[in-house]
N, C-alpha and C positions, 0 to 999 in steps of 0.2 A: 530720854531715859525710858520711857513707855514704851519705844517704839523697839529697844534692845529686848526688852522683858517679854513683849509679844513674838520676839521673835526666837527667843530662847524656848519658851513655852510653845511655839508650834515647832521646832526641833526634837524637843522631849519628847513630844507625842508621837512623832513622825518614829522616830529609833524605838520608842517602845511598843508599835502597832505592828512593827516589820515582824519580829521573830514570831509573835501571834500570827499573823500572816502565815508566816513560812509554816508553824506549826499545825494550822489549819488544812495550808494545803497534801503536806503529808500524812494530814490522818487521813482526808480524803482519799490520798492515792493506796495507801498500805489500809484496805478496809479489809474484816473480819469476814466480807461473807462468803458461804459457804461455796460458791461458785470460781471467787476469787482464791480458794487454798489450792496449792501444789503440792506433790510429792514427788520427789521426784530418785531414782538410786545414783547411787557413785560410780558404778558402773556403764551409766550412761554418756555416750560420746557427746564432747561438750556444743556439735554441731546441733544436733538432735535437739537438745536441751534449748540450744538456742531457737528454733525452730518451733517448740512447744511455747517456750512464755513470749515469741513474738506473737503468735496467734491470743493471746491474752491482751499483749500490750497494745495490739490493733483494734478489739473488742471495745477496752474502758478509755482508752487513753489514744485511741486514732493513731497510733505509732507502730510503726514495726520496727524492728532488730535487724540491722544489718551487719555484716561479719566482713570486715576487712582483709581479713586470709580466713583458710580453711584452716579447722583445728577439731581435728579428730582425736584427741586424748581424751579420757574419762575425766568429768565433772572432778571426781574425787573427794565431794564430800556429800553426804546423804541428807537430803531437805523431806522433812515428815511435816505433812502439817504445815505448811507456812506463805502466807503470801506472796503471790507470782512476783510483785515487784522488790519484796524485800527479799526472796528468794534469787532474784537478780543480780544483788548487789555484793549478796553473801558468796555467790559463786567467782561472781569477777576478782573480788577480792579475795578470794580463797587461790585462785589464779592468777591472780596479779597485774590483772588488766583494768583500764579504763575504759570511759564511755565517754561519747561525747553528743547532748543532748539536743535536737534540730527541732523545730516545728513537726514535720513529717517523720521524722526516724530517731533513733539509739544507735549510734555508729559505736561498735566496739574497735578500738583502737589497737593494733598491732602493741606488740609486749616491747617496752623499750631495750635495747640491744644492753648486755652491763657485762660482767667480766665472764669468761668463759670460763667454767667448771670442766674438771677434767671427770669423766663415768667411771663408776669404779669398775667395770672392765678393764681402764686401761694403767688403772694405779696398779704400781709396782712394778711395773716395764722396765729392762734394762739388757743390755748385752751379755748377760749370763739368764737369759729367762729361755728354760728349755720347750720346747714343744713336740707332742707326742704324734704319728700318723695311724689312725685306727684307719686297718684294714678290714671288710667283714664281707663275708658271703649267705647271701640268705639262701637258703634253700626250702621248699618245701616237696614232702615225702607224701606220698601215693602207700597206707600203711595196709591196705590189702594186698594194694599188688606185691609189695617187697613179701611179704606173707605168703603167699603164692609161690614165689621163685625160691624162698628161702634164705633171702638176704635181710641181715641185720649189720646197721653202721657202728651200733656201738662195738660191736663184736669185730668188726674187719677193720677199727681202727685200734685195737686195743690187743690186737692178736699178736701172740710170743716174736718179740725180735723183730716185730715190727715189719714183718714179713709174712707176704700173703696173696697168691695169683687170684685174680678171676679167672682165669682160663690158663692153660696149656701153652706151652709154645710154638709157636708155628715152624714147622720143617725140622722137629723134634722130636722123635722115637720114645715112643715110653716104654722102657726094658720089662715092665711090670705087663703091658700086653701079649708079649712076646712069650715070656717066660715066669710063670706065678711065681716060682720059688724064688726069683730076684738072681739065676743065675744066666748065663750068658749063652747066648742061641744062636744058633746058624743058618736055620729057614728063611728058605728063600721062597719070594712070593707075595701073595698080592698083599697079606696079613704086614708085611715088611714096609710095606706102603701107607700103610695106615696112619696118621698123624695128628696127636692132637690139636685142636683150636686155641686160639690164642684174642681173647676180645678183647686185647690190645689196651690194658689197664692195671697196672700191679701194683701193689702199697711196698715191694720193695725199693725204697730208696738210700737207705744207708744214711740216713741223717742227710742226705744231698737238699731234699725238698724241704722236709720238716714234715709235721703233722697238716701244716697248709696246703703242699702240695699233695699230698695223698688223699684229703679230703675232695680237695679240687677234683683230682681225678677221678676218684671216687661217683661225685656229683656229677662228675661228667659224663659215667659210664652209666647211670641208675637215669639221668636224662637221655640217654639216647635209649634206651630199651623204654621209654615212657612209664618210667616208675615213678619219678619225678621232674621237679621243676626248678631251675635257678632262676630265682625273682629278680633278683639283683646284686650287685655286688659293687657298692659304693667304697669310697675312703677320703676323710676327711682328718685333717688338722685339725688337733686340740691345743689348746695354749693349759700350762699346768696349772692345778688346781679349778679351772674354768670347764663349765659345763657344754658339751658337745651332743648334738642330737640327729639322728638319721630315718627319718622317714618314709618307706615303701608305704604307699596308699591314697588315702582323699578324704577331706574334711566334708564331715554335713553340719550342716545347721539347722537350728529348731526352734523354734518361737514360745519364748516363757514370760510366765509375768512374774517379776519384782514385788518385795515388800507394800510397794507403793501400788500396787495394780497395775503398773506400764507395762505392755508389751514390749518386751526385746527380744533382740535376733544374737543366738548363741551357738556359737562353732564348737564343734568337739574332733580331734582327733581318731582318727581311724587307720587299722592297715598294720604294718608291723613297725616296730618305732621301738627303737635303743637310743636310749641316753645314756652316755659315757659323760664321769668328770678322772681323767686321771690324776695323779700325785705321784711326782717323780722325785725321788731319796737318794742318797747315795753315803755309801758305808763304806770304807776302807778304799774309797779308791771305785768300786765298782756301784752302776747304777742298777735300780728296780721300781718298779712301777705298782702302784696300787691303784687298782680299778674301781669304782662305783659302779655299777654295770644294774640299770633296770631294765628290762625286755618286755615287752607288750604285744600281743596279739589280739587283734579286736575289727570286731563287724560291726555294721550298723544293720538293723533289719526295720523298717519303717512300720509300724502298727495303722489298725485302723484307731487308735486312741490316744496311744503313744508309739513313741518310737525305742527299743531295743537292743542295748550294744550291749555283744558275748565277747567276750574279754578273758583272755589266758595271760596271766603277767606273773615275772619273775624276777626276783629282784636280788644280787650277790656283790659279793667282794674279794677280788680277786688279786696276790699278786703275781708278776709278769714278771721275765730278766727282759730286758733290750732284745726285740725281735722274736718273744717266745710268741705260742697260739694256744687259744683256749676254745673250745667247744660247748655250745649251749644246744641243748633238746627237751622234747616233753612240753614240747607246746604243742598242743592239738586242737583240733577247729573240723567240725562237722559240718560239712557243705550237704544241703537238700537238694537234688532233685529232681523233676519230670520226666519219663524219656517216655518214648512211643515203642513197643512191639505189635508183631502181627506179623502179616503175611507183607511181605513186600508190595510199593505202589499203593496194594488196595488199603491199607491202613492211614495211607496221609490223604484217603480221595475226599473232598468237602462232604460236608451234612448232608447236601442235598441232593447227594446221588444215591437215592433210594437207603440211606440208610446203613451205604456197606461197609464204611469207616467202624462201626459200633460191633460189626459183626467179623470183621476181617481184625481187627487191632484192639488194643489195651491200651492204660496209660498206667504205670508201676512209676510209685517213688524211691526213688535210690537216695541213700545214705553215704555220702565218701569221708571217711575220715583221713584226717592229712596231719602232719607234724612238721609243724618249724623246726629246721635245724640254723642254729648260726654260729659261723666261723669268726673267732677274731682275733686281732694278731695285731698286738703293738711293736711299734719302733720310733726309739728315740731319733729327733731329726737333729743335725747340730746348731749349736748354739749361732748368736750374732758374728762372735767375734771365731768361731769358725771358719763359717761361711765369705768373709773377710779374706781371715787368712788364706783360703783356697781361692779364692776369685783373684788374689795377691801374686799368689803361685802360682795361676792360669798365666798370668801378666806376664812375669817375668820366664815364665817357660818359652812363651811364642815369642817374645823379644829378644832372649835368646840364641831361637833357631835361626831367629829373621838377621840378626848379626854374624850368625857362621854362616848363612847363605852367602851372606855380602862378602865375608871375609873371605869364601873358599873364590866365588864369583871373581874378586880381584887379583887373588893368586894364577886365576887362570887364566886373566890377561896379562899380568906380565909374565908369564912362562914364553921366553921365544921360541918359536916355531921350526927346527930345522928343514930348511927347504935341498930339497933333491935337485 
């Protein structure tokens, strides 16, 4: 009977020493001092992060942080103030990950597989979900040079009847050179010969092109005299009501520090850059498109302290019938810079030809001011069950044809042959 009571009583002791224990050893590892806090931002990649408190975990605890796959998502919750290792635990579980605890490491544990979530990108999908094709053309305009020539676009797109030559016709008599009063002449002679030019571009189209094709050509004709520039001219597929983005340009990055004092590395957007989300309606039978339309124009210029982004944005609401075009302008952007005059050769000779580069040449800074113009032009694409029914009607057209082949084919085998 003694020997039950002894042995119950070292049981007790044993189950009540453990959680003391356990408690012990967690206050030891989760300690207050000041070496041991973290901060760390939510914007933080959560590889990074891991990265930071293995270097901690190696210090107090001889362990490092191993990472079973890469995972570059942000932390997503903000840690101020708080212990490397219970900062650890709050992030896994903020994440939804496990650890698994080794002598030498912290194995962070792949995310168990569970039911697949549909993105709400893709909710509300169905065989009447229409989708829109933005076409656009970037252009930028040289606004001294058109200045100079005398060319304005708002003005030669906007002009009566929608008619309007850059030039003359070629192999075309002008009765006005001939004869001022506009009547009919008879001289003969070299003056007879005379023929206007014709620079091979004209905004009459008669509704044939639209506003797109005149623009185009437009562009096309102010780029070959070097007045301007087409950047580019992209087209992307919007799905309705979903946000679409187009980008001419290049990202910089720049090194900031967070709430917490971390240094991070932050990309920003540069260059020209239209987000479109269209919304397609339809009323009585007929469809229209309402635009979200922000436009951005934007430089990066790198400072000795900071860095510098000039930035032109615009931002409207527009609506469109199926395949109409709209035009955006008034974004302007001031390029600086350096050129070399002088006397030819001796102005580019080095420094150390007595001097004559200083004495033969200048360096003048030039100003170019330039304006974004942009073209753009929606059309509805067709639906699923369209697309369907035409690919249906491809089918049975070619199987068809492939049947009267056959059918005419056998008629002209049995046709007998009268022989001579």
């Amino acid at each position: 009977m003694r020997t039950f009571i002894y042995f119950f009583a070292v049981l007790f002791l044993t189950t009540s020493m453990a959680p003391a224990q356990s408690q012990r050893e967690i206050r030891t590892i989760v300690s207050n001092a000041p070496e041991e806090i973290v901060s760390l931002s939510g914007s933080l990649p959560f590889n990074q992060a891991m990265q930071m408190l293995s270097k901690l975990s190696k210090q107090y605890m001889s362990k490092i942080i191993v990472l079973s796959e890469e995972i570059i998502e942000p932390i997503g919750i903000d840690i101020v103030s708080m212990n490397w290792y219970r900062a650890l635990l709050l992030i896994l579980k903020y994440k939804g990950l496990e650890f698994a605890e080794t002598p030498e490491y912290f194995k962070i544990l792949p995310k168990k597989a569970g039911l697949l979530t549909m993105p709400e990108e893709m909710k509300g999908v169905d065989m009447s979900t229409r989708e829109v094709s933005i076409s656009a053309v970037f252009f930028e305009l040289d606004v001294q040079k058109s200045k100079d020539v005398g060319m304005n676009w708002k003005w030669l797109l906007s002009s009566k009847n929608n008619k309007f030559h850059f030039g003359g016709e070629l192999g075309k008599v002008d009765p006005t050179l001939l004869d001022p009063t506009g009547g009919t002449s008879t001289t003969t002679g070299t003056a007879q010969q005379e023929k206007t030019f014709n620079l091979g571009v004209s905004t009459e189209s008669n509704d044939v092109l639209g506003m797109f094709g005149k623009a185009t050509a437009m562009f096309n004709f102010f780029e070959q005299n070097q007045m301007g520039e087409i950047i580019a001219s992209p087209q992307i597929s919007v799905r309705d009501r979903m946000k679409g983005e187009i980008q001419v340009g290049a990202d910089f990055s720049t090194r900031e520090k967070d709430f917490a004092g971390n240094t991070v590395e932050r990309f920003y957007n540069t260059g020209t850059i239209i987000r479109v989300t269209p919304y397609v309606f339809e009323e009585d039978g007929k469809n229209y498109i309402l635009i979200d339309l922000d436009a951005e124009r934007s430089s990066a210029i790198p400072g000795q302290i900071t860095t510098e982004i000039k930035k032109t944005k615009a931002s409207t609401n527009v609506i469109l019938i199926d395949g109409e075009e709209t035009i955006i302008g008034g974004l302007y952007i001031t390029e600086d810079k350096v050129e070399r005059n002088g006397i030819p050769i001796l102005k580019d000779l080095p420094w150390w030809v007595f001097g004559i580069r200083y004495l033969a040449g200048f360096d003048s800074k030039v100003s170019a001011k330039k304006e974004l113009i942009i073209l753009l032009k929606a059309k509805l694409n067709p639906t699923l069950e369209e697309r369907f029914a035409e690919k249906k009607q491809d089918k049975n057209l070619i199987q068809e044809r492939r049947d009267q082949y056959n059918k005419d084919f056998k008629i002209h085998q049995m046709t007998p042959i009268d022989e001579k």
